[in-house]
N, C-alpha and C positions, 0 to 999 in steps of 0.2 A: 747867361746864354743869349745868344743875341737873335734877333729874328730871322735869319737866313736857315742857320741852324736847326731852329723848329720845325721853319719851313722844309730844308732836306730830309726831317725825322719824317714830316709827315707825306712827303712824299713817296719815300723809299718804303714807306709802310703798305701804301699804295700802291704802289708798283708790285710789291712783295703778294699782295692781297690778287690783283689782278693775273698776275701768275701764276698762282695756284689754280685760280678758277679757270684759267683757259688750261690747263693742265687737265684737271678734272673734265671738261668741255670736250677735249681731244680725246680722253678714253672714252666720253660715253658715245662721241660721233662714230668711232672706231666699231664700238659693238652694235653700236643701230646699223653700221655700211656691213657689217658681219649677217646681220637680219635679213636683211634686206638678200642680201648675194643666196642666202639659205632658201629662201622664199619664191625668188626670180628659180633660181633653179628647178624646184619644188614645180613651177608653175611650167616650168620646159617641161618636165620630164611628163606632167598630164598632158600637156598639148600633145607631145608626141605621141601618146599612147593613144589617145583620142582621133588625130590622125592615121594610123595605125587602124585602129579600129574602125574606120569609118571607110576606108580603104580596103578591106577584107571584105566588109559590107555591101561597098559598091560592086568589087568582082565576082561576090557568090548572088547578086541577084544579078539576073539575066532579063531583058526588054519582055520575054513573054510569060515571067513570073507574073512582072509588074501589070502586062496586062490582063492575064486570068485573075489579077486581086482588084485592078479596078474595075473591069466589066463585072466579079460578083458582087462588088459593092455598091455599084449600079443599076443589076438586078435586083439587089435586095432594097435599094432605096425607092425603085418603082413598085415595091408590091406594098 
């Protein structure tokens, strides 16, 4: 067998080896970009509801709630 020979055996073995693993590589990026997309959503849908909420918040309190709660907290910090 001559040296070229070896050399293609051991190439093609390599090549053989590196394809699989970037094989294996591309399924696991695939489920972590699947994670990921699950998570970012995940993270929408609390913003929005937290928006939502802080927004209902803002319309049920009125300028003279907020001030009958700092002026008694006012009077209560003077005595």
């Amino acid at each position: 067998m001559e040296w070229a020979q070896v050399l293609v055996i051991i190439l093609s073995v390599f090549l053989a080896l590196f394809l699989l693993l970037s094989i294996v590589l591309v399924v696991l990026l695939i489920k972590i970009t699947r994670q990921i997309k699950s998570v970012t959503s995940s993270a929408e849908r609390t913003a929005q509801k937290a928006e939502t909420m802080v927004a209902n918040l803002s319309a049920a309190t009125s300028p003279t709630v907020v001030a009958k709660v700092v002026s008694t907290f006012v009077k209560n910090f003077k005595k």
